[in-house]
VOZA-325890 format. One record per residue (C-alpha): x, y, z. Coordinates in pm, whole numbers, padded with zeros to 5 digits, always signed. Layout:
// VOZA-325890
XYZ...
//
This chain:
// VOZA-325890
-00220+01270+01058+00101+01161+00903+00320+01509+00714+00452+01398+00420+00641+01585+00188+00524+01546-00164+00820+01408-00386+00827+01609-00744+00612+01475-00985+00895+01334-01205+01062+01211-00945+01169+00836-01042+01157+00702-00687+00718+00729-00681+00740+00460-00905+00887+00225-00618+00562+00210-00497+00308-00099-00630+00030+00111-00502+00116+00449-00692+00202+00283-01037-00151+00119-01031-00343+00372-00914-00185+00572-01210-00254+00289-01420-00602+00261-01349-00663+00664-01384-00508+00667-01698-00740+00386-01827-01067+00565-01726-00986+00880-01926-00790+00691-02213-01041+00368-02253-01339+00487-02052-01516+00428-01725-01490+00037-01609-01784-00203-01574-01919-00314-01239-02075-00664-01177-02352-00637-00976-02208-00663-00664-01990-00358-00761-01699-00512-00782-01510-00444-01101-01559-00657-01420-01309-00960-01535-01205-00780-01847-01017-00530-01656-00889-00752-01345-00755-00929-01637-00630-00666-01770-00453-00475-01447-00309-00844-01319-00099-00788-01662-00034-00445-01627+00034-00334-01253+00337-00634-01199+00257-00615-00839+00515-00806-00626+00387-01088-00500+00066-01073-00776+00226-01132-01090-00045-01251-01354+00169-01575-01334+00155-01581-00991-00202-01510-00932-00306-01757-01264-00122-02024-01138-00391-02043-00827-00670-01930-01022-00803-02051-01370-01004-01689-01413-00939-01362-01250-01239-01213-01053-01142-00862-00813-01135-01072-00483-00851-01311-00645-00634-01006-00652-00630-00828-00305-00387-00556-00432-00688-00427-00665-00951-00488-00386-00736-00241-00188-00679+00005-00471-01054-00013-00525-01104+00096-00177-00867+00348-00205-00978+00559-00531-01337+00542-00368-01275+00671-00053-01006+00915-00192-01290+01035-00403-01067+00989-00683-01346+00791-00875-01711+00675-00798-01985+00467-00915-02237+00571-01106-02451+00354-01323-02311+00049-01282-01930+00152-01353-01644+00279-01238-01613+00678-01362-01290+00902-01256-01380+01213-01030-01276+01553-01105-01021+01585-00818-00887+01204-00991-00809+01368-01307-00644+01719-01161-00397+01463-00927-00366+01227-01209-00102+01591-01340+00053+01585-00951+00260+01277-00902+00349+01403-00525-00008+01490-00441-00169+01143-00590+00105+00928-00369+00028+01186-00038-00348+01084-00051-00327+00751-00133-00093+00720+00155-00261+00893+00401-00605+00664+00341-00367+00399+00314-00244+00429+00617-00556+00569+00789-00736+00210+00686-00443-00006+00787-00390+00131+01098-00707+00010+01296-00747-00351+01376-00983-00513+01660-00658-00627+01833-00422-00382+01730-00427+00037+01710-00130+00165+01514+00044+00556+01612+00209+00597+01279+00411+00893+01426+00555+00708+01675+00666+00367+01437+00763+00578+01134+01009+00738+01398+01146+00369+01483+01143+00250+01144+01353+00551+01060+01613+00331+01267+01514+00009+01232+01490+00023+00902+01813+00224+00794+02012-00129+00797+01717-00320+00754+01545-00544+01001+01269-00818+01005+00956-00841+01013+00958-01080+01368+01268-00869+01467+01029-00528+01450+00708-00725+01573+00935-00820+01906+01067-00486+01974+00763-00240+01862+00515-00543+02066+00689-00675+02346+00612-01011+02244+00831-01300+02186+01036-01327+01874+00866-01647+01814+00471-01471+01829+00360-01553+01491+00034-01382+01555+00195-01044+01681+00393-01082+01354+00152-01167+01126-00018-00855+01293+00271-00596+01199+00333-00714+00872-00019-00711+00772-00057-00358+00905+00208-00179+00937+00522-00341+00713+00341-00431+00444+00151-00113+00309+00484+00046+00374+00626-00195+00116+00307-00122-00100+00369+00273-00079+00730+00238-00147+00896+00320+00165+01034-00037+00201+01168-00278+00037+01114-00623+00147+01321-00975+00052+01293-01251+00137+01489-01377+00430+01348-01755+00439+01027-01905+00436+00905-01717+00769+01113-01458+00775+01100-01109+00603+01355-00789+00566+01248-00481+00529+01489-00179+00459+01423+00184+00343+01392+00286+00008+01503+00578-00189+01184+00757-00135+01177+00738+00228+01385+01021+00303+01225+01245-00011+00861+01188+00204+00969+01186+00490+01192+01404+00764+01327+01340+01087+01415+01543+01321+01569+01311+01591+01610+00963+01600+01272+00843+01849+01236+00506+02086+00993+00227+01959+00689+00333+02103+00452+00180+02337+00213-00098+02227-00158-00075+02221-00304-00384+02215-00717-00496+02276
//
């Protein structure tokens, strides 16, 4: 498993991360408004997809964005909560019990520890994102290159090439990366990603890289392991 260092509670740089603002966002709604209604497929009720697309500004699923492709909100049209979803269950920072969401006893004592919440919804994060049927990430070894790559900032078929062997041009081995590795990065606030064109991403560290994160020695892209 990944060691992270737990940034201070207050510290202004958690609230780079898409992932940690709505999963504080969501906890503070279960205590303040009350547990949150499940359809019967347990997926969580319009009224608060609604509700979050407003609230969590998630780059990328703006409620314009995400309205202007979808006349109503239902939890699949918004991936980001899917994940987050996911994420408080298997954290065992809330559970389901009578056909809504309720927050857990261990949601409510992290809800207090900024560090702590970001740590374990990292590490599940993480956990989740790094097994694919055609792709098995060591997050030791790529945090270690990314600690380089990154430090200038480098793209998303740039890091595919070098951590995959593959040819800049791969799509697939791109799409791959970004999907698993780059982009819940960018959704825990270690990177920040723009826009280079219409194929082609940058991603550079963020402020709360080095606050998470230490290095001891600068380490060579690791090996692939593809299936």
């Amino acid at each position: 498993m990944i060691e992270f260092h737990a940034p201070a509670a207050e510290t202004p740089e958690l609230g780079l991360s898409p992932l940690y603002r709505a999963a504080v966002l969501t906890l503070r709604h279960l205590i303040d408004v009350g547990p949150i209604g499940l359809t019967p497929n347990k997926a969580l009720k319009r009224y608060f997809v609604t509700w979050a697309a407003g609230a969590f500004c998630w780059p990328g699923y703006t409620a314009d964005e995400l309205y202007a492709i979808n006349k109503v909100l239902n939890e699949h049209d918004f991936p980001p909560l899917v994940l987050l979803h996911d994420l408080l269950l298997a954290a065992k920072l809330a559970r389901h019990r009578k056909g809504f969401l309720h927050i857990t006893k261990s949601g409510r004592d992290l809800l207090d520890h900024g560090g702590s919440l970001w740590i374990t919804l990292s590490q599940h994060l993480l956990l989740t994102a790094g097994h694919d049927d055609m792709l098995e990430i060591e997050w030791v070894s790529v945090l270690h290159a990314l600690n380089v790559e990154a430090h200038e900032g480098v793209t998303d078929r740039r890091f595919a090439s070098r951590l995959m062997g593959a040819d800049e041009q791969d799509y697939h081995s791109k799409s791959l990366i970004y999907v698993h590795v780059l982009r819940p990065l960018s959704w825990l606030g270690l990177l920040h990603e723009t826009r280079q064109s219409q194929s082609e991403r940058l991603f550079k560290k963020t402020g709360l890289w080095p606050l998470a994160l230490r290095f001891e020695e600068s380490a060579a892209l690791p090996p692939p392991t593809r299936h």
